[in-house]
Residue frames as qw, qx, qy, qz and C-alpha x, y, z in Angstrom:
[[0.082, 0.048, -0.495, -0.864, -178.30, -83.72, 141.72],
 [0.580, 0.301, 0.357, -0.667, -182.20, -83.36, 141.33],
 [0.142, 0.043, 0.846, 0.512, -183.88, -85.49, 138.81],
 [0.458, 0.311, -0.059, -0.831, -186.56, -84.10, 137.02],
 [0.494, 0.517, 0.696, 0.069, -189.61, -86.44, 134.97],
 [0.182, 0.456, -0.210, -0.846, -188.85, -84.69, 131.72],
 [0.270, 0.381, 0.801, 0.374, -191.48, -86.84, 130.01],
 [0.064, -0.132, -0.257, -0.955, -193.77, -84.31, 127.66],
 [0.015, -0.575, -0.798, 0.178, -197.48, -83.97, 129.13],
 [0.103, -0.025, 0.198, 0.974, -199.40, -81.52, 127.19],
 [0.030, -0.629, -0.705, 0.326, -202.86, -80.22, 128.57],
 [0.031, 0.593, 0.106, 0.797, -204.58, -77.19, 127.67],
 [0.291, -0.403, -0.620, 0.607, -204.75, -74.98, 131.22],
 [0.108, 0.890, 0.381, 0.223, -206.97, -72.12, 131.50],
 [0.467, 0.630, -0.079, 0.616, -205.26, -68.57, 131.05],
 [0.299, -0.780, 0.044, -0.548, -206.21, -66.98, 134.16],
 [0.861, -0.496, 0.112, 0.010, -203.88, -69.69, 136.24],
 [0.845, 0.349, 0.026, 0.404, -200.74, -68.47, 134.91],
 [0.220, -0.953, -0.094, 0.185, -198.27, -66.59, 136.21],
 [0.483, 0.814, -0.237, 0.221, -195.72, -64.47, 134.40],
 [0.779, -0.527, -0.152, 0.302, -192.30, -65.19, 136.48],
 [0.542, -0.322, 0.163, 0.759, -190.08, -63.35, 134.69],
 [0.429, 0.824, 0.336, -0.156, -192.79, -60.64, 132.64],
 [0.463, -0.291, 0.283, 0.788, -190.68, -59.09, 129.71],
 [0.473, 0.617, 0.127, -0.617, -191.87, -56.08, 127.09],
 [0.650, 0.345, 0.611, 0.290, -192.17, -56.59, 123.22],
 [0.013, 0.237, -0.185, -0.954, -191.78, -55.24, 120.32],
 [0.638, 0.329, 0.416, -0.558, -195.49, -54.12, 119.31],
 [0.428, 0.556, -0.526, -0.481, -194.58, -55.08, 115.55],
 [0.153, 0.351, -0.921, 0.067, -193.29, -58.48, 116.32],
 [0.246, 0.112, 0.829, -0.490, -195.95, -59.28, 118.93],
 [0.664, 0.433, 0.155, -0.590, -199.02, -58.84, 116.05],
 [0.463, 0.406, -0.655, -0.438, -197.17, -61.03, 113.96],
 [0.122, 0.008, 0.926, -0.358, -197.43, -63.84, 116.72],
 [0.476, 0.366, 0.503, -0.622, -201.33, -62.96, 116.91],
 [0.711, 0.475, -0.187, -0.483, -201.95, -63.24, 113.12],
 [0.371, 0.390, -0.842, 0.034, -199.95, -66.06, 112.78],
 [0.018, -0.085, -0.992, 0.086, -201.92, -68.27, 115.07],
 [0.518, 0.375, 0.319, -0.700, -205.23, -66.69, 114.73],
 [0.672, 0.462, -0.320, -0.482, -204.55, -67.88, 111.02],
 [0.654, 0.395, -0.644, -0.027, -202.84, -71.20, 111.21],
 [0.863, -0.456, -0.176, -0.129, -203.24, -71.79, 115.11],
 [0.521, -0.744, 0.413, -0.073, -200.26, -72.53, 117.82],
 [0.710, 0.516, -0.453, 0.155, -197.27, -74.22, 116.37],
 [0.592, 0.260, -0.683, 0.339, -195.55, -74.68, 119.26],
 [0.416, -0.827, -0.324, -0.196, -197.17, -74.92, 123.33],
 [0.141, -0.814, 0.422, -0.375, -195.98, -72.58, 126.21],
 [0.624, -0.082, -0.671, 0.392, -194.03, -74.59, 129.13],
 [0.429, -0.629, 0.210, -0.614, -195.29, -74.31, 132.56],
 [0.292, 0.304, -0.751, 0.509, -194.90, -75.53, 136.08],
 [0.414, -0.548, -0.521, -0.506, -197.33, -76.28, 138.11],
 [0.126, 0.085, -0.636, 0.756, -197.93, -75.11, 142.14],
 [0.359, -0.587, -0.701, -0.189, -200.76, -75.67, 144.25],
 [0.188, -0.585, 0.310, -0.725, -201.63, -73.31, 147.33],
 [0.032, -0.177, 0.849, -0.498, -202.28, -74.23, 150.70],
 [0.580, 0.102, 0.579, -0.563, -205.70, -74.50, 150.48],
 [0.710, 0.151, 0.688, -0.006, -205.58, -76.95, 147.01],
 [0.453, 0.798, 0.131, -0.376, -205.72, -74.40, 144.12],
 [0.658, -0.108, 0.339, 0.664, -203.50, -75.15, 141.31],
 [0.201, 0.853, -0.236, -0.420, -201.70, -72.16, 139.60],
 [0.819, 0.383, 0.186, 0.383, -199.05, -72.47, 136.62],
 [0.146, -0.883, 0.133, 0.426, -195.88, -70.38, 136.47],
 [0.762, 0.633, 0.083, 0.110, -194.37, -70.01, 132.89],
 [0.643, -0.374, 0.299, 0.598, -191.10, -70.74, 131.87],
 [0.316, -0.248, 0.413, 0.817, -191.86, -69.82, 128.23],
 [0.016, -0.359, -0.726, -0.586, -193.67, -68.56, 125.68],
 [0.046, -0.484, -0.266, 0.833, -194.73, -65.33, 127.06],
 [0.191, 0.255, -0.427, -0.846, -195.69, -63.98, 123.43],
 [0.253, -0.182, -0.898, -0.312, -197.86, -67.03, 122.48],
 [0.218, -0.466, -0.779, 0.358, -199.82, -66.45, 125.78],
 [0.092, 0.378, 0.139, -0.911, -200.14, -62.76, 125.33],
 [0.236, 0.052, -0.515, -0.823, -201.68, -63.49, 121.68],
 [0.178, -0.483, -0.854, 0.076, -204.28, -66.57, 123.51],
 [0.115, -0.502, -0.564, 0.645, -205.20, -63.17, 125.66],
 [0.032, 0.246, -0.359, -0.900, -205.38, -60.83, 122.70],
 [0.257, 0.062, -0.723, -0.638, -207.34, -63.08, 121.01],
 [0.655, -0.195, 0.382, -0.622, -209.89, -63.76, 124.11],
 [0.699, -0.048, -0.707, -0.096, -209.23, -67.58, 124.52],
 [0.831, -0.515, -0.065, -0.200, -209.91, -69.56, 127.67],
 [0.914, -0.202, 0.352, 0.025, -207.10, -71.80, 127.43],
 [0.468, 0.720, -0.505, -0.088, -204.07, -72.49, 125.74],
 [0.962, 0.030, -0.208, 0.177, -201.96, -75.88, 125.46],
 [0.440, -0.773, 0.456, 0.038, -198.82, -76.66, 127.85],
 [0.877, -0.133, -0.426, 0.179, -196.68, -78.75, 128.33],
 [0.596, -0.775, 0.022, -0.208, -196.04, -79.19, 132.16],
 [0.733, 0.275, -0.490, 0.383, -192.83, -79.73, 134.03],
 [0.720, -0.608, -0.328, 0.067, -191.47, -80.23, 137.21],
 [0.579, 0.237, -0.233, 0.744, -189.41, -77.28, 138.44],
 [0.310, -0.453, -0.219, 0.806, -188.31, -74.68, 141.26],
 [0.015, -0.952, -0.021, 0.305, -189.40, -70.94, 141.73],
 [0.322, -0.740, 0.418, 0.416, -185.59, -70.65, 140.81],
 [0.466, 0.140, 0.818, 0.307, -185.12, -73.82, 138.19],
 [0.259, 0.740, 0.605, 0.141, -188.24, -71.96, 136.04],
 [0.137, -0.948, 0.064, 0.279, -186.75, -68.12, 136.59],
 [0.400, -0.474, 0.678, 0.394, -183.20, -69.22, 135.13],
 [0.548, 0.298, 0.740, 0.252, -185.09, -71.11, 132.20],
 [0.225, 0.911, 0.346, -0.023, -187.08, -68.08, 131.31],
 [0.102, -0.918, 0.110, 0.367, -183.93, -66.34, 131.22],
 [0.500, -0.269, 0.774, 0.280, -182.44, -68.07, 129.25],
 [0.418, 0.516, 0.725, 0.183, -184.79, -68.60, 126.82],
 [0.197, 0.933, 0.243, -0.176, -185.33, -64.97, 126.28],
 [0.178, -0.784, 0.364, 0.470, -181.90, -64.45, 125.78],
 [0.441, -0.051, 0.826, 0.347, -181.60, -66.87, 123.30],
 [0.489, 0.703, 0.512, -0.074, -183.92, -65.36, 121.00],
 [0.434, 0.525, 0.278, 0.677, -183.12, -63.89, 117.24],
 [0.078, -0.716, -0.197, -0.665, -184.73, -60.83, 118.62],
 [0.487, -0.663, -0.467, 0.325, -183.87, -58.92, 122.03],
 [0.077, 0.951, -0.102, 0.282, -183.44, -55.35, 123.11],
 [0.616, 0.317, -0.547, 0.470, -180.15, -54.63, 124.31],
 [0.224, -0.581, 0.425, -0.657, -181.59, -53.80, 127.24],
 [0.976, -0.105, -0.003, -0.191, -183.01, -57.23, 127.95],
 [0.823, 0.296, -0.410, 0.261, -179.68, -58.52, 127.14],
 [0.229, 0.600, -0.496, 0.584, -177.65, -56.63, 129.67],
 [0.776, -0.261, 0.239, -0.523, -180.83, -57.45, 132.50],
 [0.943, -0.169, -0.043, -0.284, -180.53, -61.09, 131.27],
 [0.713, 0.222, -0.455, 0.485, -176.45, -61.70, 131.46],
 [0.149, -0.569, 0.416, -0.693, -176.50, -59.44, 134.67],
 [0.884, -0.159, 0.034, -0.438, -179.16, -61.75, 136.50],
 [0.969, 0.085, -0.192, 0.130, -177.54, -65.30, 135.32],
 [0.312, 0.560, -0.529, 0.556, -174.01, -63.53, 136.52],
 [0.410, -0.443, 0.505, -0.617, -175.54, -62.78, 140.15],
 [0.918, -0.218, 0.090, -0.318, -176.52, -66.47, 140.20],
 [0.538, -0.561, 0.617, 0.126, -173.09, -67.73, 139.92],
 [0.862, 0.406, 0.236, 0.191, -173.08, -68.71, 135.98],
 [0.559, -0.388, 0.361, 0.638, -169.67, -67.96, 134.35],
 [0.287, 0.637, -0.253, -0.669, -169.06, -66.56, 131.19],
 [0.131, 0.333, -0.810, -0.464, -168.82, -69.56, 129.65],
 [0.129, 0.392, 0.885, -0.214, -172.18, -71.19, 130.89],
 [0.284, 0.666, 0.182, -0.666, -173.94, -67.82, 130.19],
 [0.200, 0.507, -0.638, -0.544, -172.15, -67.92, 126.42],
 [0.026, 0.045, -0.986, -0.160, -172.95, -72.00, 126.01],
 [0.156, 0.453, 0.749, -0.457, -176.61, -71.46, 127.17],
 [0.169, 0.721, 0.088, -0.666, -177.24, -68.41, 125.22],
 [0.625, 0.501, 0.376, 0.466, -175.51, -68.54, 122.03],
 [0.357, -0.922, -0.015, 0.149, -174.18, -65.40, 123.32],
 [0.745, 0.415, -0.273, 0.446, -170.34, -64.80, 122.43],
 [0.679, -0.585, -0.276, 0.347, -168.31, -65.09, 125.11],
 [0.361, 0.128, 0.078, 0.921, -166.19, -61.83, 124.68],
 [0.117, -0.458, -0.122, -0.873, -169.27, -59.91, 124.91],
 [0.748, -0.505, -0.421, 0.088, -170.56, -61.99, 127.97],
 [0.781, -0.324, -0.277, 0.457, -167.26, -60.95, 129.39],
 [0.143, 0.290, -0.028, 0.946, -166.86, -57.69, 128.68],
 [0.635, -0.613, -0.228, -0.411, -170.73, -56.87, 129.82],
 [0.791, -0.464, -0.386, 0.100, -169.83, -58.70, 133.25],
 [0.682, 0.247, -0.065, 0.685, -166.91, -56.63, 133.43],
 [0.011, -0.347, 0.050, -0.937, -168.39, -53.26, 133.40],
 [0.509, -0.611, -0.390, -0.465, -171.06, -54.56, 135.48],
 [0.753, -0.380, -0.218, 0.491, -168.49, -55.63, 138.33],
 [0.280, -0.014, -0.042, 0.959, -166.51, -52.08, 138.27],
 [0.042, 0.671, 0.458, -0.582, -170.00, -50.29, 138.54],
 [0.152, -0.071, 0.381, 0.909, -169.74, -48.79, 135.00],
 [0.459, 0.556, 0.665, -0.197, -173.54, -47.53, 134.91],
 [0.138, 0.720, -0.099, -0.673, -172.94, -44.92, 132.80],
 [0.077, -0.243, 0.886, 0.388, -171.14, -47.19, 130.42],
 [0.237, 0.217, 0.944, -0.071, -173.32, -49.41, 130.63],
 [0.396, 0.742, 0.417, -0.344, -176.86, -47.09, 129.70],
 [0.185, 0.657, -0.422, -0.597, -174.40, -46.04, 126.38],
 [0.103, -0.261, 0.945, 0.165, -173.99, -49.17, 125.44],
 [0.388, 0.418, 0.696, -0.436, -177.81, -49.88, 125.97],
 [0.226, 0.773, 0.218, -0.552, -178.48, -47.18, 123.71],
 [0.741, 0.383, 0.339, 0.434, -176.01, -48.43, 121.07],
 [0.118, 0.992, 0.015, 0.049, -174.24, -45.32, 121.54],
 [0.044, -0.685, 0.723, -0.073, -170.45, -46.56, 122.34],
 [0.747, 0.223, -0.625, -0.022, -169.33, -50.25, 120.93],
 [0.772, -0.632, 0.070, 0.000, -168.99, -52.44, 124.17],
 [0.825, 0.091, -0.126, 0.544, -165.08, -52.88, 123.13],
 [0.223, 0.519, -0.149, 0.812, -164.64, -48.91, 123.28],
 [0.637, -0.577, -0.262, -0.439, -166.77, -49.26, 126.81],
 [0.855, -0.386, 0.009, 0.345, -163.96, -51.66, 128.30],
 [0.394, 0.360, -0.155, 0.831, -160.70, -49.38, 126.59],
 [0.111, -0.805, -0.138, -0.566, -162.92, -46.71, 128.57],
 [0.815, -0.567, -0.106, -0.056, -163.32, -48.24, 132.07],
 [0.871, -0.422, -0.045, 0.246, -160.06, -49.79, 132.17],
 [0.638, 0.428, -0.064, 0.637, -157.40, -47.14, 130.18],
 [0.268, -0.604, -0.163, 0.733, -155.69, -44.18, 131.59],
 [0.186, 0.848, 0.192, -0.457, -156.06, -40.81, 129.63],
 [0.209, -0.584, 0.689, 0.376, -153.04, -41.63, 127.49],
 [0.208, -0.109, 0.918, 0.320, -153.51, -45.03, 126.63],
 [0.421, 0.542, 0.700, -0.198, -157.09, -44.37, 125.85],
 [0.119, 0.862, -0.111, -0.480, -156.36, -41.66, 123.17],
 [0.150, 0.399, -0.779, -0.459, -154.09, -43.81, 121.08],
 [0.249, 0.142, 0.958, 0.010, -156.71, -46.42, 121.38],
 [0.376, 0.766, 0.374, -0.364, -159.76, -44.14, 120.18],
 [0.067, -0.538, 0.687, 0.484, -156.85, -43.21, 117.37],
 [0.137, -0.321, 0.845, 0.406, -156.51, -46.34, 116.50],
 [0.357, 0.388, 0.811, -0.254, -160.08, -47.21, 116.20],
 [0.558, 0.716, 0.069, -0.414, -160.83, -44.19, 113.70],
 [0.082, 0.498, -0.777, -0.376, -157.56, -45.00, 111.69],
 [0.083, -0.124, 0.954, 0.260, -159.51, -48.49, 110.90],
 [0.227, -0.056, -0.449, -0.862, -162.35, -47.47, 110.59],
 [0.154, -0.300, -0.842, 0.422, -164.02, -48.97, 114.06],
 [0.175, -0.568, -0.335, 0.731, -164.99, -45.39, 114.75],
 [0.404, 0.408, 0.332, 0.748, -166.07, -42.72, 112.52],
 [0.206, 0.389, -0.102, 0.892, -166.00, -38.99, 112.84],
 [0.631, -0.393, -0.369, -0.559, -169.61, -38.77, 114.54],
 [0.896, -0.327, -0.271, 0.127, -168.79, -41.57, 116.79],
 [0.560, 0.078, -0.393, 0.725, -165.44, -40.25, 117.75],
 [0.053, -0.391, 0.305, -0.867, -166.56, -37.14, 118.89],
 [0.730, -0.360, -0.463, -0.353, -169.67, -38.89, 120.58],
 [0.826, -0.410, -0.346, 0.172, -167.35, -40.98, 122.79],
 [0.492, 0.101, -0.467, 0.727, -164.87, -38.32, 123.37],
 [0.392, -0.278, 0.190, -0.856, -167.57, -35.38, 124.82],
 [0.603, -0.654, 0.072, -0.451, -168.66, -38.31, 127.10],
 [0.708, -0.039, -0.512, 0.485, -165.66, -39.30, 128.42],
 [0.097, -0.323, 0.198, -0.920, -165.35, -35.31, 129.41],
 [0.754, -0.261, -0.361, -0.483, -169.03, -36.55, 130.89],
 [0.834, -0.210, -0.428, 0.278, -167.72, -39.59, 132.83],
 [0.523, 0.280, -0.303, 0.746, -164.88, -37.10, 134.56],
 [0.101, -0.436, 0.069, -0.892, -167.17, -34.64, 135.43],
 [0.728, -0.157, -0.099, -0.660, -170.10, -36.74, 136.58],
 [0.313, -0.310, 0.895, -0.064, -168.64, -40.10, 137.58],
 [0.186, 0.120, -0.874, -0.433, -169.20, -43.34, 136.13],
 [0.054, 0.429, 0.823, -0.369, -172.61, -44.08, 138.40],
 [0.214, -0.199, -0.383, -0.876, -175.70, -42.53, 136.86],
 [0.421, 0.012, 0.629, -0.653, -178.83, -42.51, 139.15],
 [0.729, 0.194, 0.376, -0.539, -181.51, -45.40, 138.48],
 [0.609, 0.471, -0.531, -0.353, -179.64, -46.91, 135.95],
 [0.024, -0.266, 0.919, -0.290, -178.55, -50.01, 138.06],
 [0.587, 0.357, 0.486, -0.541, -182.38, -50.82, 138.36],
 [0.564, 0.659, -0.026, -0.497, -182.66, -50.57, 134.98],
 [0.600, 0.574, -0.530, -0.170, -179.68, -52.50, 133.82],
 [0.451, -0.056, -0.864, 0.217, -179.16, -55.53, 136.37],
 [0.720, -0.466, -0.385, -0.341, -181.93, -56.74, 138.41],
 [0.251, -0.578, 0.649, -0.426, -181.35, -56.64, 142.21],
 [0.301, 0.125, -0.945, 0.008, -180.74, -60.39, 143.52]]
């Protein structure tokens, strides 16, 4: 097992020696609240970085977190912005950042699918991915599911918050039958309504015609390893 010096050592580094490892978008709403919020009251909480030197002495910094905080230092034309430093892997600092991002109040569901797809291809389980995240594991495991069986199609509906991931797995895994009393039973309780039903049945007709593989969406919804 590696041991790590996780004492706290908090420096201010200059901006332009940071590198994004794992760069993710925002929403623009969210991200101006960051900026007014320390333009008016200052940094509440520093980024974490890593530090790496090159070959000929230069030190860089590759962030684990606090992607938003840095963007608002840049917004706000600072030099510098407090760390605190730690000692981790290319990999060790990639895995953190993913983590961390999933764990936020606030992610698109595309981020989510990108960030449980990723931690999958590295050999976390559903229940590490779920225990790490705060994630429920049912939707960990369904998601991993349709990513293993190749369901892009699924998958970019789901993205889109067009088809519940539960009616996503009945889809994948039912036969034409058993998937009919199950879309049934979903309006009968009121899972589904009228809208939605017809939604997911004109693209099942979709799926049939067009298989379940959808071009560029695999890019788009799990990162290659």
């Amino acid at each position: 097992m590696i041991k790590h010096d996780d004492s706290v050592h908090i420096q201010q580094i200059p901006l332009d020696k940071i590198i994004i490892l794992n760069p993710r978008t925002r929403n623009k709403a969210k991200f101006q609240e960051i900026v007014e919020s320390i333009n008016s009251i200052g940094l509440k909480r520093p980024i974490t970085v890593t530090t790496r030197k090159s070959d000929v002495g230069d030190i860089s910094y590759l962030l684990i977190c606090g992607q938003g905080r840095l963007e608002a230092y840049l917004q706000l034309k600072q030099k510098s912005i407090p760390a605190i430093i730690r000692n981790r892997s290319d990999n060790e600092c990639y895995l953190m950042s993913l983590v961390e991002n999933l764990a936020r109040r606030h992610h698109t569901p595309l981020e989510l699918l990108q960030g449980i797809g990723a931690l999958a291809d590295r050999g976390y389980s559903c229940n590490e991915i779920s225990e790490k995240t705060g994630i429920s594991k049912a939707y960990v495991r369904d998601i991993i599911h349709l990513l293993d069986r190749g369901e892009e199609r699924l998958l970019a509906a789901v993205e889109r918050g067009k088809i519940p991931i539960y009616i996503a797995v009945t889809i994948a895994d039912s036969c034409d039958e058993e998937l009919q009393i199950a879309l049934s039973e979903a309006y009968e309780k009121n899972l589904l309504n009228g809208k939605d039903l017809n939604y997911v049945r004109n693209f099942i007709v979709q799926r049939k015609m067009y298989g379940k593989h959808l071009k560029n969406v695999t890019e788009r919804v799990r990162p290659l390893r």
